[in-house]
C-alpha positions in Angstrom: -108.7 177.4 62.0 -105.0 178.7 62.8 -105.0 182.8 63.0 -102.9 185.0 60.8 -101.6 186.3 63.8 -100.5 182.9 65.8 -98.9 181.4 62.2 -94.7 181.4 62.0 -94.0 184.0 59.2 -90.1 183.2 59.5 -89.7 183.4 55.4 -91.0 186.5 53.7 -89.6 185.5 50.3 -87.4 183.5 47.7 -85.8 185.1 44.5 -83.1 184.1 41.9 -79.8 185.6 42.6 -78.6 188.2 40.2 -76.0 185.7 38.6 -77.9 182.8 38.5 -78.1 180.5 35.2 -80.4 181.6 32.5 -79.6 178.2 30.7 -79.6 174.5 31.1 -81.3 172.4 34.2 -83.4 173.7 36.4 -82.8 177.3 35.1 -84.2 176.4 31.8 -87.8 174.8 33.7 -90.3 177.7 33.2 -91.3 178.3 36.7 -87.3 178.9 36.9 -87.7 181.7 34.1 -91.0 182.8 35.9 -89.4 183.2 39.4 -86.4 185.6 37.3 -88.8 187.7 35.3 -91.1 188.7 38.7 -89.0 189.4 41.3 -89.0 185.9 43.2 -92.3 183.9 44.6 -93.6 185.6 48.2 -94.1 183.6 51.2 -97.5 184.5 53.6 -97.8 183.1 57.0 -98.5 179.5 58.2 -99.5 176.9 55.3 -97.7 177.5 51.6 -98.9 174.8 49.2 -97.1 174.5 45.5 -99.4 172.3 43.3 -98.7 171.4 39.9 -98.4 168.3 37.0 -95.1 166.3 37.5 -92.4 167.6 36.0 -94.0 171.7 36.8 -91.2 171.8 39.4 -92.5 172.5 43.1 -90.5 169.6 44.4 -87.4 171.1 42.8 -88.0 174.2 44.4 -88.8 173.3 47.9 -85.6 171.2 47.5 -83.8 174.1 46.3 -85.2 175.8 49.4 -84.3 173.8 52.1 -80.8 173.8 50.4 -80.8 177.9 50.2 -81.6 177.5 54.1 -78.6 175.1 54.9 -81.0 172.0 55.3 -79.6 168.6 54.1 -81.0 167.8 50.4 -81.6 164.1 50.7 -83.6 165.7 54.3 -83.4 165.9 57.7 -82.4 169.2 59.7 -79.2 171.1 59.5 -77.4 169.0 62.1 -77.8 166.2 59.4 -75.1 166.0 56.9 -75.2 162.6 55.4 -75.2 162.3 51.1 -76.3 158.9 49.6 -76.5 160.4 46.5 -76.4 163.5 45.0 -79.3 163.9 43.0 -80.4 167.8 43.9 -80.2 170.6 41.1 -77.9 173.4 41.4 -80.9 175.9 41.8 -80.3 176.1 45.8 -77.0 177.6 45.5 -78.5 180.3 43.5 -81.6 180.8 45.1 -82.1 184.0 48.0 -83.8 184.1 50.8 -85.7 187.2 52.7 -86.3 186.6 56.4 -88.5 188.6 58.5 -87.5 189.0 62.2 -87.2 186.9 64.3 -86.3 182.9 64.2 -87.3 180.0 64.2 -86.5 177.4 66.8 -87.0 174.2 65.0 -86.5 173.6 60.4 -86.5 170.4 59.0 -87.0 169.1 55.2 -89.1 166.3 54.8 -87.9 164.1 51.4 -90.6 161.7 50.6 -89.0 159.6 48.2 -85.4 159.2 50.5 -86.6 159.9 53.9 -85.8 156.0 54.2 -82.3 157.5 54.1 -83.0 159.9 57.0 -84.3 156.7 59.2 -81.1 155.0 58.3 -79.0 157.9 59.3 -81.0 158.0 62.3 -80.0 154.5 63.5 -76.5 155.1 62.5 -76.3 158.1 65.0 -78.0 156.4 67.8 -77.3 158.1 71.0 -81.0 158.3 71.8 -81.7 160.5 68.5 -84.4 158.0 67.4 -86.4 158.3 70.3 -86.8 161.9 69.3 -88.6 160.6 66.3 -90.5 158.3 68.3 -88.8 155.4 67.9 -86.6 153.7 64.9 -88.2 155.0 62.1 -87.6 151.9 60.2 -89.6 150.0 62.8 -92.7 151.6 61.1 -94.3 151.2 58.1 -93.2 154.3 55.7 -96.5 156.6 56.4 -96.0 155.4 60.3 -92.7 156.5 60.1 -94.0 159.9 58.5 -96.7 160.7 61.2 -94.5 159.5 64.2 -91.9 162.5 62.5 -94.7 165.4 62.6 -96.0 164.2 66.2 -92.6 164.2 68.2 -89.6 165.7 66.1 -92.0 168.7 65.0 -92.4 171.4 67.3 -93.6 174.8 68.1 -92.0 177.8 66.3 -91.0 175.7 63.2 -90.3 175.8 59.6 -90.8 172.7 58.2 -90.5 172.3 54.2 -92.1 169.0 52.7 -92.2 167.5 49.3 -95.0 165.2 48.4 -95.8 163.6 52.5 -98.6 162.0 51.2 -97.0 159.6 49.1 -96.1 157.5 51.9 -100.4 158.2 53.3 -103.0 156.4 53.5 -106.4 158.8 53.3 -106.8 158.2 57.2 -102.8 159.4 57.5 -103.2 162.0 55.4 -106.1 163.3 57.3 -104.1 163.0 60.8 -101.1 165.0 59.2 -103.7 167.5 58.4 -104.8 168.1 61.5 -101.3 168.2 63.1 -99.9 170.7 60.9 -103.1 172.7 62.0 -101.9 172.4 65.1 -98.6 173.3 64.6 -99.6 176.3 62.2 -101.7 178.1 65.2 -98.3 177.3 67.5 -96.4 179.5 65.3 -95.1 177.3 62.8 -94.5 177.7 59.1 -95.0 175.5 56.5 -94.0 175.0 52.5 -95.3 172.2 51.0 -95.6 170.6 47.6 -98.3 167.8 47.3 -101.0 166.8 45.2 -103.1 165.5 47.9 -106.6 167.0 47.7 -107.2 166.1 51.4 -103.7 168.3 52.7 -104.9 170.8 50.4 -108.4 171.2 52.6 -106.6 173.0 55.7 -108.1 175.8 56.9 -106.3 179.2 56.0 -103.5 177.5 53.6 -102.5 179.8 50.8 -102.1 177.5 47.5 -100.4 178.6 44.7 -100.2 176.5 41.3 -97.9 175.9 39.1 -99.5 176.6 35.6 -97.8 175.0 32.1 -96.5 178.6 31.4 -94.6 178.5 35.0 -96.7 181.2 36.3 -97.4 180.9 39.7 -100.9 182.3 40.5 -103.0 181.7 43.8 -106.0 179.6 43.9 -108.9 178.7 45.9 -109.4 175.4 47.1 -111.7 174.4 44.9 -110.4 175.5 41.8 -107.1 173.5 42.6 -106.6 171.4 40.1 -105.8 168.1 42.5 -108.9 168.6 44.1 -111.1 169.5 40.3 -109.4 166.3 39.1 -110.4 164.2 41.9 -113.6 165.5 42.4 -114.7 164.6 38.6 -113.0 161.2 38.8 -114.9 160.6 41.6 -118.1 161.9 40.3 -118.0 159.5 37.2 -114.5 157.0 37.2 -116.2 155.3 34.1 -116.1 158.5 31.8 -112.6 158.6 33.2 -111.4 155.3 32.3 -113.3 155.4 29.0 -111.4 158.2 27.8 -108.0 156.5 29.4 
């Protein structure tokens, strides 16, 4: 299990700036209004997860995140700065960001749903760049291409945001991308994540805060979380599941 004390701690907090939107898109999603009425959401050390129902939006704010942290929306680190298309909310331009000392040494933002355009920018570069992901990404099957990314472009000392990794994971992957960002955690790395994966949820010493219909954001143990609750009682009886379906 990673130590408190040998987890990255690079971001303390995120808050709404003081002009930011009270109306329209994203401003108008209740964890929006949440994040204005209590200050901002605080950051511990190591693991953050964000779990909540589609549309609750945690992948909105680690997007607006990496954004606030000069990180490319569509992913990729701050080097890349390549737009297929614009599809990210305004909410990073108004978002602020508390650091504590010191920095980190490595930050990427993993997309899942266009990280196919961060393996073609990768080819487009060339110049040996794809060899620092292990190879063309798009030589690899998409969860492939997602495990060869944690295992040689993620490093000690980083701060890594990802949205969703598992959807490219097979049970197996997601279990190997557990136990590398374990590893990465206890070399001084930080994480934010938003996922519904009850397996990436499992990591030792990960702080996981859900997303409630209200837009509160409360902290919760593993297993109350409600990806793992859900998949636990599917499990436990699919065909009282798929009778009420």
């Amino acid at each position: 299990m990673p130590s408190s004390s040998a987890a990255g701690h690079f971001l303390a907090r995120t808050s709404l700036a003081p002009d930011a939107p009270d109306a329209g898109y994203p401003f108008d999603l209740p964890v929006v209004r949440w994040l204005r009425e209590h200050g901002g959401l605080v950051l511990r050390p190591g693991v953050t997860f964000l779990v909540g129902e589609n549309g609750s939006g945690k992948s909105t704010l680690v997007e607006a995140l990496a954004v606030a942290l000069g990180l490319n929306p569509e992913g990729g680190s701050r080097s890349f700065r390549f737009a297929t298309r614009s599809s990210e909310s305004d909410l990073g331009t108004h978002l602020r960001v508390a650091r504590r000392p010191g920095r980190e040494r490595i930050s990427f933002f993993l997309r899942a749903e266009s990280y196919y355009n961060v393996a073609t920018e990768v080819e487009n570069i060339g110049h040996g760049l794809p060899a620092a992901f292990g190879g063309s990404p798009h030589e690899r099957s998409h969860g492939e291409s997602f495990l060869a990314l944690l295992n040689h472009r993620f490093g000690p000392r980083g701060l890594y945001l990802l949205d969703e990794p598992e959807a490219a994971l097979s049970p197996t992957g997601a279990m190997a991308v557990l136990g590398r960002m374990a590893d990465l955690t206890a070399q001084g790395c930080q994480f934010v994540v938003a996922t519904h994966s009850p397996i990436l949820l499992a990591l030792p010493g990960a702080t996981i805060l859900e997303i409630g219909d209200d837009g509160a954001v409360r902290r919760t143990a593993y297993d109350d979380a409600a990806p793992v609750v859900l998949t636990r009682g599917f499990l436990a009886d699919p065909d009282a599941f798929l009778r009420h379906l």
